[in-house]
N, C-alpha and C positions, 0 to 999 in steps of 0.2 A: 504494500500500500504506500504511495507516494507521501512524504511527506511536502508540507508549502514550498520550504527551497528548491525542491525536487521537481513541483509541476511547474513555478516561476521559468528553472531554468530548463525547463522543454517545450516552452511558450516564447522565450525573449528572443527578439534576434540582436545578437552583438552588436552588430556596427549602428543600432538604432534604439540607445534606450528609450521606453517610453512606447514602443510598439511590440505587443501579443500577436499570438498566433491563436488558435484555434481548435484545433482541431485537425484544418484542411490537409496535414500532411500525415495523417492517422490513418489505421487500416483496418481497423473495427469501429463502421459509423454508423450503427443501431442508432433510433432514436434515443434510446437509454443512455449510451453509452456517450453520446452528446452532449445530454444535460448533463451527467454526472462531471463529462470536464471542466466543462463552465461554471458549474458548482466549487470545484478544487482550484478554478481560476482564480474565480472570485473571493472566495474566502482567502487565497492564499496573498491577494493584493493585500488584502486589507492586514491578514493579520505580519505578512513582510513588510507595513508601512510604505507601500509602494504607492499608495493615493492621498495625494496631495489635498490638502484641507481649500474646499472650494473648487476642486480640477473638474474639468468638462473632460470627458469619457465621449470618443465615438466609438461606437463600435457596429463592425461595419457586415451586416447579412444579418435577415429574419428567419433563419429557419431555427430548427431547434437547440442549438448551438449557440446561437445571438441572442435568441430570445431570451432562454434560462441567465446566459449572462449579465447582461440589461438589468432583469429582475433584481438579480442578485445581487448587482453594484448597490442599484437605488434602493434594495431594503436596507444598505447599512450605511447609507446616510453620508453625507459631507462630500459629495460628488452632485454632479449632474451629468446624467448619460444621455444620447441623442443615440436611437437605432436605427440605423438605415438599412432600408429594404426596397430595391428595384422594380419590385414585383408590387402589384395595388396591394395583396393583401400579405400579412403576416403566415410562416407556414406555407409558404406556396404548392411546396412540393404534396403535401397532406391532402390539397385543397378540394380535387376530385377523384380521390381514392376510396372507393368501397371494397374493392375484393384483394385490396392489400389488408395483411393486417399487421399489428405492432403486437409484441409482446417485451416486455421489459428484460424479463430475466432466462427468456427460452434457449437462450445461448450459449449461457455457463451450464448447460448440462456439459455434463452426470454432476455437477456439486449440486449440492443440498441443495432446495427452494427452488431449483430453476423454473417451475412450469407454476411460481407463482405469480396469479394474475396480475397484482399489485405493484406498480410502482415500487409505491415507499418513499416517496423522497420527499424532503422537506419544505421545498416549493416548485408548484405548478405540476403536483404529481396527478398521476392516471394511473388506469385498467387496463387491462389489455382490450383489444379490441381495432373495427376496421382502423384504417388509418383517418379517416375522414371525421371518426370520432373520436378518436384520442387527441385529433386537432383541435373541433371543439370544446375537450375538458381542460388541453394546457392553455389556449386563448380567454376562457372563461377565467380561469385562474390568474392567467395573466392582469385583466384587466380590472382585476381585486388588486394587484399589483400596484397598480396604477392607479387608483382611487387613494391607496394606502399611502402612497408616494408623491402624490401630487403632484409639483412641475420637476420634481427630479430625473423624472421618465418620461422624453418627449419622441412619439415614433415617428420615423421620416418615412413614406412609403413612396412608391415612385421617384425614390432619388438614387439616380444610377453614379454612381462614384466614378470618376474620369481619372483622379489624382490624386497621389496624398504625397505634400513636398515637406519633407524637415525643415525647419526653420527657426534657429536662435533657441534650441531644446523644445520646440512647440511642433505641433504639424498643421499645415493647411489643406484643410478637405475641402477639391473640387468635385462637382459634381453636376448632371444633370435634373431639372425638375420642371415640375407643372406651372406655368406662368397663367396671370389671367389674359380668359381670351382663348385659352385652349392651346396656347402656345408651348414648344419649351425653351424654357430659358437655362444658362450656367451662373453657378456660383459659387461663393467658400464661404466656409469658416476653418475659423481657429480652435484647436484643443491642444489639451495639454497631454493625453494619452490616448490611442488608438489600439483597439482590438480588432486583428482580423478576422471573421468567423464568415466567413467566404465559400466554406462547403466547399465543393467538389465538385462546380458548374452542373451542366445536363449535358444526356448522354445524345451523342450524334446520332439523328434517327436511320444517317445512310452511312453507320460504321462500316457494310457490307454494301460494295457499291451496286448503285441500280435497286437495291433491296429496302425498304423502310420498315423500322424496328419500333412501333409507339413506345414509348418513354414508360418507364417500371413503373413510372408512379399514375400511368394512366390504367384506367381497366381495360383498353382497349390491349394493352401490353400482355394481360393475364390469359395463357393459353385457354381458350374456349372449346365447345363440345364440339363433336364430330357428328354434323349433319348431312353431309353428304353420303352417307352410308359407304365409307371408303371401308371396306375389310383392311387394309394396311396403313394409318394413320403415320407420316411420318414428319419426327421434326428434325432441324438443325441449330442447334443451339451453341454459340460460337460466345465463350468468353469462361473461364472460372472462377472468377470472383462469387461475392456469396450471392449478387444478382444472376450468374448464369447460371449457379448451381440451384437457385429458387426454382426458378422459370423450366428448367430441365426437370426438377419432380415433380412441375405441378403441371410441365407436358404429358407425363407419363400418369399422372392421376387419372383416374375416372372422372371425377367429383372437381378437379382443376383446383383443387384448393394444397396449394403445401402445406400449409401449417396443421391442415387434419392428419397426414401423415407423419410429420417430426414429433406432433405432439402425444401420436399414436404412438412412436418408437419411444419417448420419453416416461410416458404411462404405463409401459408395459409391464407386467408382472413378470420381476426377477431381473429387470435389466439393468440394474443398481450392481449385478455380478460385472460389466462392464466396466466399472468406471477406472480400476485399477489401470488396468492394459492400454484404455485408451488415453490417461492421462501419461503415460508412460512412453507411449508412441508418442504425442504432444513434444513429450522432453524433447525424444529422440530429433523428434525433425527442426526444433527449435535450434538445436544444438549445430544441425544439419545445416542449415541456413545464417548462422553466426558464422559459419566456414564457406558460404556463399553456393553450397553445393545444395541440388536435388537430392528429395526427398519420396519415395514410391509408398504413399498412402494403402495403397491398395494390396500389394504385396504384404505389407504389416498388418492389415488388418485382418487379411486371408491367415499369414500364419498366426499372428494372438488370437483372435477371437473369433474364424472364418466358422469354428464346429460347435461353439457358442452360439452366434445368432442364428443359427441351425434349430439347434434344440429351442432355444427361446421360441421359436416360431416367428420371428422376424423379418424371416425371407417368405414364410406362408402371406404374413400381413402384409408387407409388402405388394405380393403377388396379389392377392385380393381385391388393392386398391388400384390395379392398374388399369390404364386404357385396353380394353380388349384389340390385341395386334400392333399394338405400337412396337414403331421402327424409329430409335433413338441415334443421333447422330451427334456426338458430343466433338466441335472441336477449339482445341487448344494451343497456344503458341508454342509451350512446354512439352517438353515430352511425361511428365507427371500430371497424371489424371486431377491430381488434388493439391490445393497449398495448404501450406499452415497459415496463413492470411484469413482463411476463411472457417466463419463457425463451425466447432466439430460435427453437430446437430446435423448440419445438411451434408456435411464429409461423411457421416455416416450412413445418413438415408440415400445418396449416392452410392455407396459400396454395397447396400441392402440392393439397390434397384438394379444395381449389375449384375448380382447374383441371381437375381428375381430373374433375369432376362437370360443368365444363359441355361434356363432350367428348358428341359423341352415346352414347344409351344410356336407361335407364330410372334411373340413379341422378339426384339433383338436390339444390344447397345455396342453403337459403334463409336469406338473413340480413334478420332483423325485429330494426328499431331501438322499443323502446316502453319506457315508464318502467313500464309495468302490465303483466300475462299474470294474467285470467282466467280463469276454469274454465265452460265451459258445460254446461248439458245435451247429454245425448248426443240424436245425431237416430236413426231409422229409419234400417239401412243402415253405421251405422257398426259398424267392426269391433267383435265381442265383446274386453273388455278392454280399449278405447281409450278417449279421456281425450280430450276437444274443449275447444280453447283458444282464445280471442282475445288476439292479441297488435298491439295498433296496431289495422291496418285487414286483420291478415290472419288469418285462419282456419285451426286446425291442428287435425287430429285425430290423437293421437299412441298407436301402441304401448307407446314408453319415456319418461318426462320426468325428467328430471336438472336440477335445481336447483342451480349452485355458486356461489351467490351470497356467500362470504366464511363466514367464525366468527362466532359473537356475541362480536365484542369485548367490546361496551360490558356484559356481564352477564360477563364474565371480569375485565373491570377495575373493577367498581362496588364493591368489598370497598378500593379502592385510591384511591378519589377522592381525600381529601383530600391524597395525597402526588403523583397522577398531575394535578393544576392547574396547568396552563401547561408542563406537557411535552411534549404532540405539538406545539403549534408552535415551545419550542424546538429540538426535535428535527427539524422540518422546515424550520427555518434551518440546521441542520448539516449534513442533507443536500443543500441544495444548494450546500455545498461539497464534498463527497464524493459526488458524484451515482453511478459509478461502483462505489466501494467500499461504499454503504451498499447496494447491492441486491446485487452476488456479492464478499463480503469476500473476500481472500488471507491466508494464513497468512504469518503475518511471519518470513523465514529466523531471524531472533534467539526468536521464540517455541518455534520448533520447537524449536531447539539445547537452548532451557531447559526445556525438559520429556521431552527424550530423556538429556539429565542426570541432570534428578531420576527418570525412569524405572529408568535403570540404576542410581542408589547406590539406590533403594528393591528393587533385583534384580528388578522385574517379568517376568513368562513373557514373549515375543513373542507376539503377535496369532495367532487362533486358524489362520490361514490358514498363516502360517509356519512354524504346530507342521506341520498336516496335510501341506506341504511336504517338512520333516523326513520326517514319517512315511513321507510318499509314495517318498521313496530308499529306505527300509528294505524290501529286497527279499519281497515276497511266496512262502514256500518251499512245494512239492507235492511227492510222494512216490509212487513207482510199483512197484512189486515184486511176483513171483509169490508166494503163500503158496498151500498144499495143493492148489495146479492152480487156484487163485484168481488173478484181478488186483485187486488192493487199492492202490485210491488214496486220500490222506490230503493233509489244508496248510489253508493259508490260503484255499487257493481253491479251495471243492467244484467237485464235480465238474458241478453244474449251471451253475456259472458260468468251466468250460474258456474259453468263448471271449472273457472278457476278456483272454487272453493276446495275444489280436490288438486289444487298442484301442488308444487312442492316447494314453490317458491318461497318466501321467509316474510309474506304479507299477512299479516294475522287480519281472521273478519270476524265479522259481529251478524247474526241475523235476530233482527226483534220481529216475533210469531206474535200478534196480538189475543188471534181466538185460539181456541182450545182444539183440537184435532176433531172432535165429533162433531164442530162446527164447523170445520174446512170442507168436510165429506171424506169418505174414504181415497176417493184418489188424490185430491190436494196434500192430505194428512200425510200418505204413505210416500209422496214424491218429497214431501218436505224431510222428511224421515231419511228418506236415502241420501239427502242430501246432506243431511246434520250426521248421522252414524259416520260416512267416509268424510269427512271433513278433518285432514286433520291440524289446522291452527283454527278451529274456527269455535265460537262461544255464540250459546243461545239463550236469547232473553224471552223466557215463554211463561205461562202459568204451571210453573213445574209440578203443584199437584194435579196437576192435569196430565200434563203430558211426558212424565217418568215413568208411570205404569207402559203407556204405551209402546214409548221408545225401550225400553227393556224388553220388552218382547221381543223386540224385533232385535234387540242386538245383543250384548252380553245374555241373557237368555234364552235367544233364538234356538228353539227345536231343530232346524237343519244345516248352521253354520257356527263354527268357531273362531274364533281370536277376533271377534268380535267386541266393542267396549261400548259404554250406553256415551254418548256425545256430553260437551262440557255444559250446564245447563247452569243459568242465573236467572233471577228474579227479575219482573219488566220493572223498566228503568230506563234511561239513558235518554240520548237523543238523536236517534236514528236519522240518516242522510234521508232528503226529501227529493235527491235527484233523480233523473231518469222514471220517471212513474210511468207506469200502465197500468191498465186495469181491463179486462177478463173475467169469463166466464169461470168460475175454478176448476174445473175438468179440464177447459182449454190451457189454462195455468200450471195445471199437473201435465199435458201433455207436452208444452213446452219443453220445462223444466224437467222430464224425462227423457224426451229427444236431444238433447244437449247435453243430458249427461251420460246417452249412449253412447254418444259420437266419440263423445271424448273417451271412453271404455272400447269403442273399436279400433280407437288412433293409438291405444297404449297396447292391446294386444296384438295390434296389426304392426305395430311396431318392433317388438320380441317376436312375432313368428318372421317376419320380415329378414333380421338376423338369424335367424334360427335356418330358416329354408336356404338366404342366401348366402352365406356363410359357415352353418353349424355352428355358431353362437349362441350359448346358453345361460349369460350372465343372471347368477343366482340358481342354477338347476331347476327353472319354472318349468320348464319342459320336462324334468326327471329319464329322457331318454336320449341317446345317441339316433338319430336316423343314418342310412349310409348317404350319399349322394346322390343315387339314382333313385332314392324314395325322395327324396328333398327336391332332386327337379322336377317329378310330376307333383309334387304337393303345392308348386311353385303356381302351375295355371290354375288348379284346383278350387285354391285361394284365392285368388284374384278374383274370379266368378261368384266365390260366396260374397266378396264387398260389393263388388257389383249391387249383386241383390237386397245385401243388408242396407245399402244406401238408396235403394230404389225403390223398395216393396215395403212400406210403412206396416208395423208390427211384426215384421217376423224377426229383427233384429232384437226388441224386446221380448221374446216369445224364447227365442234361444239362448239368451245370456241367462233368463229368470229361470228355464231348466236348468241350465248348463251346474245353477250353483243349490237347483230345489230340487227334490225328487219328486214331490208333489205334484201331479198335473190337473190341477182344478180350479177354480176360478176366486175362490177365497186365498186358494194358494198362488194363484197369480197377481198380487197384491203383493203377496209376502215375496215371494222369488224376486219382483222389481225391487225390494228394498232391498235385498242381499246383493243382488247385483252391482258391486260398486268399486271404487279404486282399492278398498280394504281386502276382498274377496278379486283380485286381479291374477291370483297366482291359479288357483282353481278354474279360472274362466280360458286362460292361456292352454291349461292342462287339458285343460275339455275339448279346444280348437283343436291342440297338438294332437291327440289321442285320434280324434275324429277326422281327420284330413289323413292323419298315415296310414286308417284301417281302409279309409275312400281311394285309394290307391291302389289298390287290391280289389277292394268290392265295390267295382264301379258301378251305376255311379249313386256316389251318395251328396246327400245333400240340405242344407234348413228345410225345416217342415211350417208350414205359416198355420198350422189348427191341428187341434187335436187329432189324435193321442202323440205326445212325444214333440221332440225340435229336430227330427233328421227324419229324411222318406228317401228309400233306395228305390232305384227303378229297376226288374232284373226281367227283361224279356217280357217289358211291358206290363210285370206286376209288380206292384207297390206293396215295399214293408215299411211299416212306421219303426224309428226307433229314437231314443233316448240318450244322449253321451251327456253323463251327470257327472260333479268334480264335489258332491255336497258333503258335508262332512259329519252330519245327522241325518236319520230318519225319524223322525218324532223322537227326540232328546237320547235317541241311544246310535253307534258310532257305524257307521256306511256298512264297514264289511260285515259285520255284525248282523245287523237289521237289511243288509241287500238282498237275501232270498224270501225271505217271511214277507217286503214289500208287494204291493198288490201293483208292479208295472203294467202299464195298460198300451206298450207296444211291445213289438214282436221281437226286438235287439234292444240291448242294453252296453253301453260301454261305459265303463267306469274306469277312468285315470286313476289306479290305486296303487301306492307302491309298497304295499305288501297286502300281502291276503289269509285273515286264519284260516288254519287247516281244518277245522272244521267246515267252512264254505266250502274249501277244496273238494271236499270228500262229500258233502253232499251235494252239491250240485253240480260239482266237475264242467262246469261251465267255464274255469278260468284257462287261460293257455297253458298253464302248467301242467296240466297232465288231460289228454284226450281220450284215454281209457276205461275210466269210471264212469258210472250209471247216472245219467241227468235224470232228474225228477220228472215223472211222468206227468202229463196234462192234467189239473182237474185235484194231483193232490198240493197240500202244501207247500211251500217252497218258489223258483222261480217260475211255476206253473207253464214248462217244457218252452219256456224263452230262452235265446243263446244270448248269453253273457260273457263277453269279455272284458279283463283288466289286464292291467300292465305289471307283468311279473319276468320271472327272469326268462323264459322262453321267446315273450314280447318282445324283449330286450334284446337277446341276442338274435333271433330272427331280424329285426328294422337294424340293428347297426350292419349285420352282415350284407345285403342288400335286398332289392324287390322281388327277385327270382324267393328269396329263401320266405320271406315275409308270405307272398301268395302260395308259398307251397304249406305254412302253418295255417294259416287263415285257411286255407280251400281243404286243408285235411280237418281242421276246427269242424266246421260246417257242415264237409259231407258225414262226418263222424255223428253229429249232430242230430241230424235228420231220419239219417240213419236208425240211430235209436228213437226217437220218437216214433217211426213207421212201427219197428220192431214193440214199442210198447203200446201203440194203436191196435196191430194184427197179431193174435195171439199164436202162441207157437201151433204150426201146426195148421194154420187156419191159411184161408185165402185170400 
């Protein structure tokens, strides 16, 4: 960690007291990593006596570098700074970036905290998030800055600097600006110190002649989908810095986004066993490059870690998130694939993607070392829209070409020559004594303390995340009441947005019930019910001896579900939001506030089968089975067709979740089933999907049933069987497996997602997959009354992970076995 003399002296340039540097000749320029210099600048003037009592300060560039500095100077008083910015607004670069994003700390992985979203810093700090919004939180913050500061902080925008001449220990900044009239005019002033924070110009969009590369900070920049239905998608990505190596993972993404992939590899479970090896390769190439020699990234990480990120599964994730048939064409002036210049973070998701690529398949990464890339004519044959390259000795014809070959420095610093002579190499004598620190600086604990000082005597707000934290406790209040035979709901939270009562967000709500439930009706009553049970930050203000018996039933109570709790109940009070009011029929009211909170109950299970199917992701074991792959791709259309209809055919999506979690099929109990049905019981309703989509696979075809008897009808050669896939975890107060053959099912299949089954059921009903041998109860006596029942036990299990073949060879011998006995226990022996 730098100490003040230490960052002074890798900012001054010698033949020029009085003039700082920046940054601009730095090689790690995150937005983080900006502020935090200007942060060590600035403290380090002040606390080196380097600012003069009453000095004017310019310092000259608005991006994140200049700004933080600015700030910085004028919270600690006794200067006056002028910031100049060429550009109308501050940030420029930020300004229309959506599908860029920032993260502060994503770069020092593997150390600790890296993938934390926060800032932290002690002014003009932020979140992670797009770039266009982290603009907005440091400008916000900025301009508290400036309210605090008053004329200490004066911004120049539209002033393009021409000159900066020495003079008599002074400098005189020329420059151009806005005149009246629309004109522009030149001018100067005088200061007594100059910061250059000049950034790194913008990137030449025809670094690749004939070819135009939009600028990284536009979204036009960010590789986009592949609508052409090209089966071999191909790019040319020409630069290694951390902008070529972005743009090369988020060519090769599906989804076009890098940061879901690094932050994938960062998240990953076990991959903290990394961090050793690759900070240790770090050393090596550091060491490598102090000696001016090349460095082969890829060779060291094949032999450290290459049967590592194997097992981790690294190169499976990888693989998963790629463009289907991408044809990568990586080229470099270097003959090393990777530098140490650039974040490990994407030095590693590089070496994942190469391995990704040379796995069998249609995808492939080629890396062309040439100091030149061409542009040729197109031939006959090549794709409409592709772009034919010679690079070296190899031949490309490219879809997308992404040029990141650096900023134009040298036209961002040429306004600066005579002050910037014999800077970069002293500057590149300091760092190699700070090899470390001059590519990812630290915030110096003594820097922080002194601006989290000067923050509070200037009474600065907290950062905008901490307000919306604030805000977020301040409980969200709704209001429910009968008016003239009306239901009239009112608050914070329309009524189209009921179901974020069930998120998971950190917004506590309030709902105030005025009448009693027997005055709602039963379907107002029982939707208000389903919504208070799964709710979990939310408090109701009702007539609780009213309405505790009721809600008890249905939850902590509840005859056919567990882990159930009766919802937080207070005394009416308060003074509920009077915004957003409707008012409704209350049947119309319950059917709203029902359809809203199925939708939301399709989006989260549609969400986990969605990984489930395409992936075999089973985060939390909701699913409790392996499928192989060739069951998961037919389950893949299977599904799709059931949303369809659940999104189409009003009630049958309520009809099959209220089974899915009741074994009841009766209309008192369809009351009850819609109350279970909820984000509490989401793991059961998942299990019930998963169960019923794997056996539809096999026993084609099956499908939601919209009326009685059951929530599934097979069609088999034009005859229809009703059946039931139930996840409940009661049957009137006693436990599934238990109470599952004594039930009086009133369809013909039952499937029960159960993961395990007493051997009693086994053996009397022998309806489970585990054993196909034993005698099913005959029609007419007790018991499953000669209905075939399946559950999910270990036969299940290995049959669906083995694959489809094995799966329909269990299930078709289940069945015919089945049947089988039933004839045999219909015609007596002997008989005709």
């Amino acid at each position: 960690m730098l100490s003040p003399t230490d960052t002074i002296a890798g900012s001054s340039i010698n033949a020029h007291p009085g003039v700082y540097v920046l940054g601009s000749f730095d090689t790690r320029i995150t937005f983080y990593s900006q502020q935090v210099r200007a942060l060590e600048l600035a403290h380090a003037l002040f606390y080196e006596h380097r600012l003069p009592a009453n000095a004017r300060v310019a310092v000259i560039g608005g991006g994140a570098a200049g700004l933080t500095l600015a700030a910085g100077l004028a919270m600690q008083g006794g200067v006056i700074v002028h910031l100049f910015e060429k550009a109308q607004h501050l940030l420029p670069l930020q300004g229309d970036s959506q599908r860029r994003r920032l993260d502060p700390h994503i770069y020092d992985w593997p150390n600790p905290d890296a993938d934390h979203e926060r800032a932290e810093l002690p002014l003009l700090d932020w979140r992670s998030g797009s770039a266009i919004d982290v603009r907005r939180a440091v400008l916000r913050e900025f301009s508290e800055v400036q309210m605090a500061t008053e004329d200490r902080l004066l911004v120049r925008t539209r002033h393009a600097i021409t000159a900066i001449t020495p003079q008599a220990g002074r400098f005189i900044v020329s420059f151009e600006r806005e005149a009246d009239g629309g004109a522009r005019e030149t001018a100067s002033q005088e200061f007594d110190i100059v910061v250059l924070a000049i950034g790194f110009g913008l990137e030449n969009p025809f670094a690749l002649p004939g070819t135009e590369t939009p600028s990284y900070w536009r979204d036009a920049g960010v590789p986009g989908a592949e609508i052409a239905g090209n089966a071999r998608p191909t790019f040319l990505v020409s630069g290694n810095g951390d902008g070529g190596l972005i743009d090369l993972i988020a060519a090769a993404s599906s989804t076009f986004r890098h940061d879901d992939i690094v932050r994938g590899i960062a998240q990953r479970q076990g991959v903290q066993a990394l961090r050793g090896p690759l900070l240790a390769i770090d050393t090596q190439a550091l060491a490598a490059e102090s000696m001016g020699q090349g460095f082969d990234f890829i060779a060291a990480y094949e032999n450290a870690i290459g049967v590592e990120v194997e097992n981790l599964g690294l190169v499976d994730q990888m693989r998963e998130q790629m463009r289907v048939g991408v044809q990568l064409f990586f080229q470099t002036r270097e003959n090393e694939l990777l530098s140490i210049r650039t974040a490990r973070l994407n030095r590693l998701a590089v070496f994942l993607l190469k391995k990704a690529c040379e796995r069998p398949g249609p995808e492939s990464f080629t890396h062309v070392t040439c100091s030149d890339v061409q542009q040729l004519t197109s031939q006959p044959g090549d794709r409409i829209g592709s772009r034919r390259f010679i690079c070296g000795t190899t031949t490309v014809v490219a879809d997308w070409v992404i040029a990141r070959r650096g900023p134009g420095r040298d036209a961002i610093r040429q306004p600066f020559e005579n002050l910037l002579a014999g800077y970069e190499a002293e500057h590149a004598q300091w760092v190699t004594a700070f090899p470390v620190d001059s590519i990812a600086p630290k915030l110096n604990p003594a820097t922080r303390e002194h601006f989290v000082r000067l923050s509070r005597q200037a009474r600065l707000p907290p950062p905008r995340y901490h307000i919306d934290a604030i805000l977020a406790a301040v409980p969200q209040s709704s209001k429910l009441w009968l008016v003239d035979n009306l239901a009239r709901w009112s608050g914070d939270t329309p009524l189209a947005d009921v179901a974020t009562f069930w998120s998971d967000d950190s917004t506590a709500r309030e709902l105030t019930v005025i009448d009693p439930p027997d005055q709602l009706g039963p379907a107002l009553a029982h939707a208000i019910a389903r919504l208070a049970i799964h709710s979990p930050r939310a408090s109701f203000f009702v007539d609780v001896a009213r309405w505790r018996p009721f809600l008890t039933l249905l939850s902590s109570e509840s005859p056919s579900a567990a882990d159930l709790r009766l919802p937080g109940l207070r005394a009416l009070g308060g003074n509920p939001s009077i915004l957003n009011s409707v008012a409704m029929a209350p049947n119309d009211l319950a059917t709203d506030i029902n359809r809203t909170l199925d939708n939301w109950l399709l989006e989260a299970v549609d969400y986990h089968l969605r990984r489930y199917i395409g992936h075999a992701e089973d985060p939390g074991h909701l699913v409790s089975f392996v499928s192989a792959a060739d069951i998961r791709q037919q389950m893949g259309p299977i599904w799709q067709g059931w949303i369809h209809r659940f999104r189409t055919e009003p009630g049958l999506l309520p009809r099959f979740f209220g089974l899915a979690v009741c074994a009841k099929d009766d209309e008192e109990a369809g009351l009850e089933g819609s109350v279970l049905a909820g984000r509490l019981l989401l793991t059961p309703l998942i299990r019930a999907c998963a169960v019923a989509l794997t056996v539809a696979t096999t026993w084609q075809v099956i499908a939601p049933r919209d009326s009685r008897p059951g929530n599934l009808r097979r069609d088999i050669n034009g005859a229809m069987r009703s059946g039931h896939t139930c996840a409940a975890a009661f049957i009137d107060n006693e436990d599934m497996a238990i109470m599952a053959l004594r039930h009086a099912w009133t369809t013909e299949f039952v499937l029960l997602p159960m993961q395990a089954v007493p051997a009693a059921m086994i053996v009397g009903a022998n309806n489970s997959l585990n054993n196909t041998s034993n005698v099913i109860p005959l029609i007419g006596q007790s018991g499953a009354d000669g209905k075939l029942m399946l559950t999910v036990d270990q036969r299940f299990r290995i049959a669906a992970q083995a694959g489809a073949q094995e799966l329909s060879n269990l299930l078709q011998g289940i069945e015919e076995n089945h049947f089988a006995q039933l004839r045999a226990a219909i015609i007596p022996a002997g008989g005709t």
